[in-house]
One Martini backbone bead per residue (centre of mass of N, CA, C, O) as a GRO file, in nm:
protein
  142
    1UNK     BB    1  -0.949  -1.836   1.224
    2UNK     BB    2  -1.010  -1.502   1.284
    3UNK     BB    3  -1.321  -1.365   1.231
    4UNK     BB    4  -1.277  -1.056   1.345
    5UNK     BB    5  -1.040  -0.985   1.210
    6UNK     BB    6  -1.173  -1.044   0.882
    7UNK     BB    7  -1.392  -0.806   0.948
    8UNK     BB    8  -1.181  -0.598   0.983
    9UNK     BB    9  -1.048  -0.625   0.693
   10UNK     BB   10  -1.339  -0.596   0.516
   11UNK     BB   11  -1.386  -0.304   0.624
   12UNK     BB   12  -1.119  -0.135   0.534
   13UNK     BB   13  -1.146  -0.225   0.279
   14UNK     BB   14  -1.198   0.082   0.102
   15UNK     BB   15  -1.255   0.271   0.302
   16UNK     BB   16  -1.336   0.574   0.409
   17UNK     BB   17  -1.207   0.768   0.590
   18UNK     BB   18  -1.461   0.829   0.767
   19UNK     BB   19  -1.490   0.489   0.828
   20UNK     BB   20  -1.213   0.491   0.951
   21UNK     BB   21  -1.244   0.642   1.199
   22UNK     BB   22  -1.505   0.497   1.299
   23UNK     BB   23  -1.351   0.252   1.350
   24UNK     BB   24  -1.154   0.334   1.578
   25UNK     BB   25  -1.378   0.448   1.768
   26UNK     BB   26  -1.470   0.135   1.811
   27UNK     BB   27  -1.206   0.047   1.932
   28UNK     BB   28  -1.165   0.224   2.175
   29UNK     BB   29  -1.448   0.198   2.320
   30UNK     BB   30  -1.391  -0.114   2.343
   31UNK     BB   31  -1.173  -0.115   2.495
   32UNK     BB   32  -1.255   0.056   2.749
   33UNK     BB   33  -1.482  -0.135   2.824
   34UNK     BB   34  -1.243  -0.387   2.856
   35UNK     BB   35  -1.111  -0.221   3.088
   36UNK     BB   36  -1.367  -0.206   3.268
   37UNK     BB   37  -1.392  -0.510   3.310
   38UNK     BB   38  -1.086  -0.563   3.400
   39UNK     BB   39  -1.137  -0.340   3.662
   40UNK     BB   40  -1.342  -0.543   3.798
   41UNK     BB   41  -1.164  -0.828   3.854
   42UNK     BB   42  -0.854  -0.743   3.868
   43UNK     BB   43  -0.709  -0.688   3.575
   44UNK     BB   44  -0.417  -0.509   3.569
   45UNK     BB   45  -0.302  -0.622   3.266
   46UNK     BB   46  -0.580  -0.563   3.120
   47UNK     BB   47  -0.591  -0.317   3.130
   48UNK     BB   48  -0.358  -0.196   3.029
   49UNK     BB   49  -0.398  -0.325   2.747
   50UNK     BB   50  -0.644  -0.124   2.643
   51UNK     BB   51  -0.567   0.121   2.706
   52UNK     BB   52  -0.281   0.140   2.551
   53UNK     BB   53  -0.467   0.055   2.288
   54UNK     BB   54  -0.564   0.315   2.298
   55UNK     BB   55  -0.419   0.550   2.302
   56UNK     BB   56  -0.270   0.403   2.022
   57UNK     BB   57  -0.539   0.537   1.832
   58UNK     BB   58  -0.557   0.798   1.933
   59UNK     BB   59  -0.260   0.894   1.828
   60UNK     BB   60  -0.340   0.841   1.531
   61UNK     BB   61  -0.577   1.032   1.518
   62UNK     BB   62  -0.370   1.270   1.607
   63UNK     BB   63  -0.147   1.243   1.337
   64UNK     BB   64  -0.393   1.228   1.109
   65UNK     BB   65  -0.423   1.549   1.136
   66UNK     BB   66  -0.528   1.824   0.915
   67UNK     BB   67  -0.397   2.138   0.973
   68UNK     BB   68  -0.420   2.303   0.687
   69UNK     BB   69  -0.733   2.219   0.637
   70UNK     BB   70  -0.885   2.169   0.884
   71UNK     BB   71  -0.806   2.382   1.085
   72UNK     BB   72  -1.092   2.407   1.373
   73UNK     BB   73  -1.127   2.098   1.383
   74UNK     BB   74  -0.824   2.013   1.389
   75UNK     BB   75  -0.767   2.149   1.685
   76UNK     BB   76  -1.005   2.028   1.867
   77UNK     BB   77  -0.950   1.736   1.822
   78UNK     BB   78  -0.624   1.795   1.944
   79UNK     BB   79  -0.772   1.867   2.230
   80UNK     BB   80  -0.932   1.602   2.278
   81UNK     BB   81  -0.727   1.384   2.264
   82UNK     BB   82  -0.537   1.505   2.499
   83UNK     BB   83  -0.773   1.474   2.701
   84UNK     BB   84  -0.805   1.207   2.709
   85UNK     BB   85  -0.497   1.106   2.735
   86UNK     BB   86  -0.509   1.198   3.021
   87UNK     BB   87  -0.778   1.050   3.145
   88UNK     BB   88  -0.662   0.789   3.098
   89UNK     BB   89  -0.415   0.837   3.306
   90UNK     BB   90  -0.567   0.844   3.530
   91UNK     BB   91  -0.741   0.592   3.522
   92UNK     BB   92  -0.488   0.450   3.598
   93UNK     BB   93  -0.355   0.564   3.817
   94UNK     BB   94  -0.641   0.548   4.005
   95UNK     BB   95  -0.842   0.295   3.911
   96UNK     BB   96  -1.124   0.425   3.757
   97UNK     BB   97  -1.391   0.425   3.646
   98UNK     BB   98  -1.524   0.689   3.629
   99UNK     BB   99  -1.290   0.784   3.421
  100UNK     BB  100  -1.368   0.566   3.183
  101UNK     BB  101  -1.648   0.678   3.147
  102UNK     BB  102  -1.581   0.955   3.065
  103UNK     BB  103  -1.445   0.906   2.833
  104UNK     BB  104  -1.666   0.695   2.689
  105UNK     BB  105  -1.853   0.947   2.639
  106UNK     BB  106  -1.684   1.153   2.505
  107UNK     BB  107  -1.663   0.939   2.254
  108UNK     BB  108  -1.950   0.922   2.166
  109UNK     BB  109  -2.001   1.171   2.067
  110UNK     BB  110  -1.771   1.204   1.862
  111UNK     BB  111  -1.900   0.926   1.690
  112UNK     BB  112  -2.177   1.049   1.657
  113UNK     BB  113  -2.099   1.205   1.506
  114UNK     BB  114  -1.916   1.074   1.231
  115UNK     BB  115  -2.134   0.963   1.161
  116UNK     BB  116  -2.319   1.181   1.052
  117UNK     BB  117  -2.085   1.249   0.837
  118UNK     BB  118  -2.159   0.921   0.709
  119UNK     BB  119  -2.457   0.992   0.626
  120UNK     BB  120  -2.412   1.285   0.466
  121UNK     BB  121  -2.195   1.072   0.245
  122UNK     BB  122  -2.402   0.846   0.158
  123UNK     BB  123  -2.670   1.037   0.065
  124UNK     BB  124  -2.440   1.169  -0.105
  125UNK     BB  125  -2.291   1.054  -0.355
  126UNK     BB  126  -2.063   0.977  -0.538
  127UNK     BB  127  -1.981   0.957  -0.870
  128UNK     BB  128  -1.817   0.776  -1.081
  129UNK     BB  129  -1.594   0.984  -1.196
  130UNK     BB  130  -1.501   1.172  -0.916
  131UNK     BB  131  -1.650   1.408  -0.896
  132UNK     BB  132  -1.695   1.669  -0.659
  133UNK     BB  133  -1.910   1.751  -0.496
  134UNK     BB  134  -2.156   2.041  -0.412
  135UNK     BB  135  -2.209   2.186  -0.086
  136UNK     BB  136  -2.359   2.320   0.105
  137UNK     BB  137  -2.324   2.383   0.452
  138UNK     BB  138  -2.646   2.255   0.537
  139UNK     BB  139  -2.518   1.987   0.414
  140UNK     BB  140  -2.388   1.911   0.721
  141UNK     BB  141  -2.404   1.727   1.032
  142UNK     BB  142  -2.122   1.786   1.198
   0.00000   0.00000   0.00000
């Protein structure tokens, strides 16, 4: 049984939207790490496929974006989403290091935004009725 695996099945089992972003935002950065990684060893089979699979995060990440509630938050993240994966493209295509910490700097400012956003809606929490809370704009961190 593979620990890790498990560990990730019961984070997301009932976990919130917000939580699942923030889970997402951790596997790619953690991928990226982990290519960064393997981008010093000289192993570029290793570092390929941990790109591809952040990549692939990112993907989704920007497929499951709601562009007509979403507004102007979910044009910028579309456009965030677009910059780190041709940035992904380059450090891949020139095996730069400096280009691999430079989208993991910009994936983590954007990480812990979505921190902030789930951390003053578990201060909030929902009502057990499911009614939706009513919070002023001033009242959202993020």
């Amino acid at each position: 049984m593979n620990a890790g695996l498990s560990y990730r099945e019961a984070a997301v089992a009932g976990a919130s939207p917000v939580h699942l972003v923030v889970l997402l935002y951790q596997q790619v950065i953690g991928d990226l790490r982990a290519a960064l990684q393997a981008l010093g060893r000289g192993d570029i089979e290793g570092r390929t496929k941990e790109i591809n699979h952040a990549l692939q995060v990112i993907g989704h990440l920007q497929a499951t974006l709601d562009r007509e509630r979403g507004g102007k938050v979910a044009e910028n993240l579309a456009r965030f989403y677009a910059q780190v994966t041709q940035g992904l493209m380059e450090a891949q295509y020139k095996q730069s290091a400096s280009a691999l910490e430079e989208q993991i700097a910009n994936l983590m400012l954007v990480y812990e935004a979505w921190c902030g956003v789930e951390s003053s809606l578990t201060d909030h929490p929902q009502p057990q009725d499911g009614t939706p809370v009513q919070r002023e704009p001033g009242d959202w961190s993020a």
